[in-house]
Every structure is written in structure tokens, then in C-alpha cells.
ROSE-4610 file (N, C-alpha, C; in Angstrom, 1 decimal, always signed):
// ROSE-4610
residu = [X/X/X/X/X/X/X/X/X/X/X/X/X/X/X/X/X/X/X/X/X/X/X/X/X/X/X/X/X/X/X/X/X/X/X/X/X/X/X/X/X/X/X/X/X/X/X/X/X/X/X/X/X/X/X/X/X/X/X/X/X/X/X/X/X/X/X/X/X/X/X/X/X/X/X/X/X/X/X/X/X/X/X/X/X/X/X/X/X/X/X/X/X/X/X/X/X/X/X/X/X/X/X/X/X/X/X/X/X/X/X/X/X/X/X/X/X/X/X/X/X/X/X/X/X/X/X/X/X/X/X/X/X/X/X/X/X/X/X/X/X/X/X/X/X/X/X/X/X/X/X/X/X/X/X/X/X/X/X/X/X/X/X/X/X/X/X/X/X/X/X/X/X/X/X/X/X/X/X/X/X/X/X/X/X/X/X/X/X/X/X/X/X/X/X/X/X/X/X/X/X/X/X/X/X/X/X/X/X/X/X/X/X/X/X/X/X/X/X/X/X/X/X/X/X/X/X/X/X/X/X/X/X/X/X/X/X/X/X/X/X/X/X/X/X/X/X/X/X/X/X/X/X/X/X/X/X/X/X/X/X/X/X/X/X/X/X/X/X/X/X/X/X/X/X/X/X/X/X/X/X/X/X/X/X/X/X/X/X/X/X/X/X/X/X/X/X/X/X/X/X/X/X/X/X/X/X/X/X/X/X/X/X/X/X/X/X/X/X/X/X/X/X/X/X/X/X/X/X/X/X/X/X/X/X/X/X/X/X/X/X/X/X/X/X/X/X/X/X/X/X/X/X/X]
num = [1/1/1/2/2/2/3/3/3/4/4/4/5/5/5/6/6/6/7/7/7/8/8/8/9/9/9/10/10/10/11/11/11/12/12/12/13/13/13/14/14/14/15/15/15/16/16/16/17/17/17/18/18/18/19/19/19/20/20/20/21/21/21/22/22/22/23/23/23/24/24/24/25/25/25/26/26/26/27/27/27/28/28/28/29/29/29/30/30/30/31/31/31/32/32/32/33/33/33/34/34/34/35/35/35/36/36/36/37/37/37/38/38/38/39/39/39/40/40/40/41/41/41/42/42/42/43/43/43/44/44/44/45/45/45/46/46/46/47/47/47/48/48/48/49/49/49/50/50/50/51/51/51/52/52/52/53/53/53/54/54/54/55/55/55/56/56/56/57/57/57/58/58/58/59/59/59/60/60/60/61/61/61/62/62/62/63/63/63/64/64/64/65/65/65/66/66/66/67/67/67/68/68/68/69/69/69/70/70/70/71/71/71/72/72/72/73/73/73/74/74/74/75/75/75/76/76/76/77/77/77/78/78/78/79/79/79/80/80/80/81/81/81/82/82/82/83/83/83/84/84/84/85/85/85/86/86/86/87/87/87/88/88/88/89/89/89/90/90/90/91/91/91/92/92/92/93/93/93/94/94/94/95/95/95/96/96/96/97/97/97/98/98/98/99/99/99/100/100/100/101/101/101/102/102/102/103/103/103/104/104/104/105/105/105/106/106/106/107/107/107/108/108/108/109/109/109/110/110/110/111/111/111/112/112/112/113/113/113/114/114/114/115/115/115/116/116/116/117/117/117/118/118/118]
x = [-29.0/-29.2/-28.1/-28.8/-27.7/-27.4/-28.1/-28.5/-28.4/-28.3/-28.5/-28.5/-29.8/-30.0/-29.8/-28.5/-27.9/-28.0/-28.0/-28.2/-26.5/-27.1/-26.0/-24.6/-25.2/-24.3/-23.5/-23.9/-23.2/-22.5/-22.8/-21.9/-20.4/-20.8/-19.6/-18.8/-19.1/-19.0/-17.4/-18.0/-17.6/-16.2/-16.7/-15.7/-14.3/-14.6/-13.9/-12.7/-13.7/-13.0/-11.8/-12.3/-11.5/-10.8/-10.7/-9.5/-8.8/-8.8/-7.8/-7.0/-7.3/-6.8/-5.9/-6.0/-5.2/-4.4/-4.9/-3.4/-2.4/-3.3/-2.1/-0.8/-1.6/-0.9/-0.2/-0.6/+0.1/+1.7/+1.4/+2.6/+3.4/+2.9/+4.0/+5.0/+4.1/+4.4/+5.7/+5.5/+6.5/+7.4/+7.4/+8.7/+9.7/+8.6/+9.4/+10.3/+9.6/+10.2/+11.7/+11.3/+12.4/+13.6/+13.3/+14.6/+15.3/+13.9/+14.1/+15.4/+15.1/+15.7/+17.2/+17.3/+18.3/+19.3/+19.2/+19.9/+20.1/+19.3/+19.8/+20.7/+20.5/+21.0/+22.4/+22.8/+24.3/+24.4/+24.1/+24.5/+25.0/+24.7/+24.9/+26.2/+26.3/+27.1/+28.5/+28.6/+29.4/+30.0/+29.2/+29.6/+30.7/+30.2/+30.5/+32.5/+32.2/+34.0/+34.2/+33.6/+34.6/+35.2/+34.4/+34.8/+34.0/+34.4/+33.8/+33.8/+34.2/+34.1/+32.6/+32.5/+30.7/+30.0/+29.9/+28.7/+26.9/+26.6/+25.4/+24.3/+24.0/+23.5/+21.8/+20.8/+19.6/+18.9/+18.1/+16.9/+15.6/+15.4/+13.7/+13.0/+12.5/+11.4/+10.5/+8.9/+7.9/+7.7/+7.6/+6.8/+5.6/+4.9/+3.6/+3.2/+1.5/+1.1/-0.3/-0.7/-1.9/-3.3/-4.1/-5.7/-6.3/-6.0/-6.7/-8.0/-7.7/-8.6/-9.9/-9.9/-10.8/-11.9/-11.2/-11.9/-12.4/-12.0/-12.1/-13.5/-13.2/-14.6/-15.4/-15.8/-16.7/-17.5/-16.3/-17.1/-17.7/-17.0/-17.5/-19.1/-19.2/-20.4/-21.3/-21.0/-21.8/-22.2/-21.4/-21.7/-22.7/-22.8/-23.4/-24.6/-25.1/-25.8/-27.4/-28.1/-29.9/-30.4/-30.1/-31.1/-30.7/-31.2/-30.6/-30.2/-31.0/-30.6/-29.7/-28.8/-28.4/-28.5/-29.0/-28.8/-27.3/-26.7/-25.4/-25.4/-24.4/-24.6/-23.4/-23.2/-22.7/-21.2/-20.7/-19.2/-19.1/-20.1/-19.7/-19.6/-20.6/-20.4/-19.0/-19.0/-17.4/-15.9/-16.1/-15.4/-15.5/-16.7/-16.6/-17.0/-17.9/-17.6/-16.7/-16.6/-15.2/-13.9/-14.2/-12.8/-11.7/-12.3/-12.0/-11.8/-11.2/-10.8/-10.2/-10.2/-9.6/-8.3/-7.8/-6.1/-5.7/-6.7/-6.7/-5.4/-5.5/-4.6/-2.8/-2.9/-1.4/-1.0/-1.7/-1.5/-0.8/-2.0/-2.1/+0.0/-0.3/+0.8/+2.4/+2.0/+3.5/+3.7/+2.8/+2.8/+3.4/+2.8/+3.3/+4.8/+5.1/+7.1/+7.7/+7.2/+8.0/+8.1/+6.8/+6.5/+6.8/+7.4/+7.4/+8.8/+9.7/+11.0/+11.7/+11.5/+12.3/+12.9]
y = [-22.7/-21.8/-20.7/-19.4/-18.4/-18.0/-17.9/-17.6/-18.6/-18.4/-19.1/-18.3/-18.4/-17.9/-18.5/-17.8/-18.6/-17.7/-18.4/-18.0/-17.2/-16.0/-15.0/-15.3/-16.2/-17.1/-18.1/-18.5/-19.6/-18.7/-18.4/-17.9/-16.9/-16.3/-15.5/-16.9/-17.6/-18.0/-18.6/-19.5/-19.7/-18.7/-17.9/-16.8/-16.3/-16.8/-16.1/-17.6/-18.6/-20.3/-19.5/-19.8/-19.8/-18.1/-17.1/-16.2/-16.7/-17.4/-17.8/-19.1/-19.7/-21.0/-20.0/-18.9/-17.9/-17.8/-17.1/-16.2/-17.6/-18.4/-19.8/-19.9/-20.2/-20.6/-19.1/-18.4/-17.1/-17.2/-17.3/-17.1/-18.6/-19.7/-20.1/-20.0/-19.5/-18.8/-18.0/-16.9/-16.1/-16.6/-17.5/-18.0/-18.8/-19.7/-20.4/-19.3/-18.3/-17.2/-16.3/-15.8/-15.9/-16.8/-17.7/-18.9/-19.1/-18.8/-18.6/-17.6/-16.4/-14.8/-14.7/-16.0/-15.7/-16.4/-17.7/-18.9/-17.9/-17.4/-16.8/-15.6/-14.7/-14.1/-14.3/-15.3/-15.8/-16.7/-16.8/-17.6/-16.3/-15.4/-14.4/-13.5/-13.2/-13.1/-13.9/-15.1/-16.5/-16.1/-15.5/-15.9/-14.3/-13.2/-11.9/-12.5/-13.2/-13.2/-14.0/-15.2/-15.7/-15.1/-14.5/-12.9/-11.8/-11.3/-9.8/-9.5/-9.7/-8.9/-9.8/-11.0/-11.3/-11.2/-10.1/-9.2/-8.9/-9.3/-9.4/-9.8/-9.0/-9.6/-9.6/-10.6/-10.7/-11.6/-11.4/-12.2/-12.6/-13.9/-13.8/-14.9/-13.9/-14.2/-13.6/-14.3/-13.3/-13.8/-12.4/-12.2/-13.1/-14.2/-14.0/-12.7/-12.5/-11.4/-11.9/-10.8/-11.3/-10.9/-11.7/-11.0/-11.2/-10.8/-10.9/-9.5/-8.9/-7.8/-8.0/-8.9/-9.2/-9.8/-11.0/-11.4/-10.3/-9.4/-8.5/-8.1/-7.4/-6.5/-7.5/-8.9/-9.4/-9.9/-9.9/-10.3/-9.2/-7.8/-6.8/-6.1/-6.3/-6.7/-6.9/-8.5/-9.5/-8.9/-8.1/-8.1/-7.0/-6.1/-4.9/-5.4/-6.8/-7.2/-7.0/-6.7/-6.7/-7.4/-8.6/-9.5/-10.8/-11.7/-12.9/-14.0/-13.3/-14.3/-13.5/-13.9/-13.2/-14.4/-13.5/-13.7/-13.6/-14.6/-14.5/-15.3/-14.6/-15.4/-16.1/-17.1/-18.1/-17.6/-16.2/-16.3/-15.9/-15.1/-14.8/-16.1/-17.4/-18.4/-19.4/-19.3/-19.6/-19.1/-17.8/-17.0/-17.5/-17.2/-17.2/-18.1/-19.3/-21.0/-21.2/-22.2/-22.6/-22.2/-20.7/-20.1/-20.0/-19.8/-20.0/-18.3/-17.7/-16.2/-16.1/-15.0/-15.1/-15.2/-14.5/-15.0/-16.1/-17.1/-18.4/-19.7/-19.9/-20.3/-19.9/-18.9/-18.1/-18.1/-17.9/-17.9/-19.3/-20.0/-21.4/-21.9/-21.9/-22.3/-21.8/-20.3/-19.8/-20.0/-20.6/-20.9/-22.0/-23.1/-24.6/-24.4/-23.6/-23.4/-23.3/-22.4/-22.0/-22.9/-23.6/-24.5/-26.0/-26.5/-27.6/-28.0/-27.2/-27.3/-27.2/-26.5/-26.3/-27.3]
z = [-18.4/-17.2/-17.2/-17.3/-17.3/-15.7/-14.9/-14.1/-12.6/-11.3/-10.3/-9.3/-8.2/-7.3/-5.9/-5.3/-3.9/-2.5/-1.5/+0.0/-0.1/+0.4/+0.7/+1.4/+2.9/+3.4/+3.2/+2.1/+1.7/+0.2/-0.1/-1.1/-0.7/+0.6/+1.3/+2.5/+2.4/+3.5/+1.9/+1.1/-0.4/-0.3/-0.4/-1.3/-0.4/+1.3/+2.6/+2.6/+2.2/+2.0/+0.6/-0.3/-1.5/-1.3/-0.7/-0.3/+0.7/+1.8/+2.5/+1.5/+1.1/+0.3/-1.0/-1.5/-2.1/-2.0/-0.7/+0.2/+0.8/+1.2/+1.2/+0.1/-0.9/-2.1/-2.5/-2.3/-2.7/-1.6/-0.4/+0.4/+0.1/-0.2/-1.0/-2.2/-2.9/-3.7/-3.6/-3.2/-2.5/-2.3/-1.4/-0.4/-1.2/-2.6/-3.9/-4.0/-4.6/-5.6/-4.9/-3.8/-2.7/-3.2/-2.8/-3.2/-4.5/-5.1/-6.9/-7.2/-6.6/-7.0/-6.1/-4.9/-4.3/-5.1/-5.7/-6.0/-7.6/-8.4/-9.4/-9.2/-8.7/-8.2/-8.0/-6.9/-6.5/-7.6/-8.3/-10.0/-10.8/-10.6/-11.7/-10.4/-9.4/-8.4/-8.9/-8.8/-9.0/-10.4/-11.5/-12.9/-12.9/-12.6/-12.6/-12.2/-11.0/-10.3/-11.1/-11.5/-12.4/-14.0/-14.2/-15.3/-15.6/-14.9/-14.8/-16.4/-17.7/-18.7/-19.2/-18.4/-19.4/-17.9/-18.2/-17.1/-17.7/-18.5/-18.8/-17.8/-17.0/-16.1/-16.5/-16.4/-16.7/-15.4/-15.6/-14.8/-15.4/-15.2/-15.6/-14.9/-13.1/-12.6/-12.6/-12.9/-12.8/-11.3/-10.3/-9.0/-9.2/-8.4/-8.0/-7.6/-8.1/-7.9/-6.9/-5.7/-5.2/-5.9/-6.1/-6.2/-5.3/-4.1/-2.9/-3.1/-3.6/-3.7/-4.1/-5.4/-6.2/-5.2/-4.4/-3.3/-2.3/-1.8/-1.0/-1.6/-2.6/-3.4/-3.3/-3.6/-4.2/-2.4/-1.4/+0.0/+0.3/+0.2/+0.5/+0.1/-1.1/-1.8/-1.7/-1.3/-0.3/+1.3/+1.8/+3.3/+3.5/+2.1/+2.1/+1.5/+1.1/+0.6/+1.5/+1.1/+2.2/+2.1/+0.9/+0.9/+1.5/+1.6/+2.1/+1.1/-0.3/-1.7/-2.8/-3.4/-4.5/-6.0/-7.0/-8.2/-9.1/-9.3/-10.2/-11.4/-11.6/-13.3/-13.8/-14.7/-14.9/-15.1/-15.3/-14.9/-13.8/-13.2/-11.3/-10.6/-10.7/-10.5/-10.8/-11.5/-12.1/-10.8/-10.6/-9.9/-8.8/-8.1/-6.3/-6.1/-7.0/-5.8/-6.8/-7.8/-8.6/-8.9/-7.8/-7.3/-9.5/-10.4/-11.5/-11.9/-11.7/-13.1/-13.7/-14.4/-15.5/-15.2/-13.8/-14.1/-13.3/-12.9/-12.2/-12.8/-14.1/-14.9/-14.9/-14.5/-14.9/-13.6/-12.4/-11.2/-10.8/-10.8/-10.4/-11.2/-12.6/-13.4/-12.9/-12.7/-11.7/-10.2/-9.8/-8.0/-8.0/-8.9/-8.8/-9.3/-10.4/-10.6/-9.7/-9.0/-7.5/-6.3/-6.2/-5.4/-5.4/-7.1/-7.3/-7.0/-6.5/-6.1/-7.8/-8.5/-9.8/-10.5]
């Protein structure tokens, strides 16, 4: 089956569920990373007084980033939609119920760093 034809409502209703559940994990996200950037930060702060001559100062956090947009467009879509059924196909399906894209993996993997208490 390449193909699957779903009630409009249930498919946005889908897509409005799995953007709030995002933006959840997204502002955790955040709030890890926050803590992430302060605690390094005053590590590299700490190291500086104890000798200013190894001043190399680096960082390596990657920000969470939001794809709330992605969701945005694909409800928006939907709400402009006329019919009451839509046709999608087996990677849009993927996306808006199985909530699965392509940057699902990278997201998901950097939210739990931040969130798993390091």
C-alpha cells in the first residue's frame, strides 16, 4: 500500500496532538540545555581563575532546535483543506500520525542528553 485515505479530522486532530507533545519535549529540552551551558560555562569561568594562561575556551552544545513549523504548515494545509478526506502517502503518514521525520532521531537523541540529567 503506497497510499492511505484518512478523515481530515482525525488526521489534524493527529498532527495538533503530536505538535503539542513537541513543543513539550522541546521546552524540556531547553531548560536541560540552559543548565547544560550554565554549569559549562562556570567550568570554563573556574578554570580561566585558576590560570588565566590556559584560556582556551571552547564549548560543545548543540541548542535544541524547534520544528514546530513543519507542524504548523502541514495543520495549516489541513485546515485549508475542502474535502473531508485526504489522500497521503506512506512517508506523509510516517510524519503526521507516527509523528516520525526525518529529523525525529537527532531531536529525540539530543532532548533525552539534556533531559536525562547528564
Amino acid at each position: 500500500m503506497k497510499t492511505v485515505t484518512v478523515k481530515k479530522e482525525v488526521l489534524l486532530e493527529k498532527l495538533i496532538e503530536n505538535r503539542a507533545k513537541h513543543i513539550e519535549e522541546l521546552g524540556e529540552a531547553m531548560a536541560g540545555w540552559v543548565k547544560a551551558a550554565i554549569k559549562e560555562l562556570q567550568d570554563e569561568i573556574d578554570c580561566l581563575k585558576k590560570d588565566p594562561s590556559d584560556g582556551d575556551l571552547h564549548f560543545n552544545l548543540s541548542k535544541p532546535v524547534s520544528h514546530e513549523k513543519n507542524y504548523d504548515i502541514a495543520i495549516s494545509m489541513l485546515e485549508m483543506e475542502v474535502n473531508d478526506t485526504v489522500e497521503i502517502e506512506v512517508d506523509e503518514f510516517q510524519k503526521y500520525v507516527n509523528d516520525e521525520w526525518d529529523w525525529s532521531q537527532s531531536f529525540k537523541h539530543l532532548s533525552s542528553f539534556y533531559t536525562s540529567g547528564r
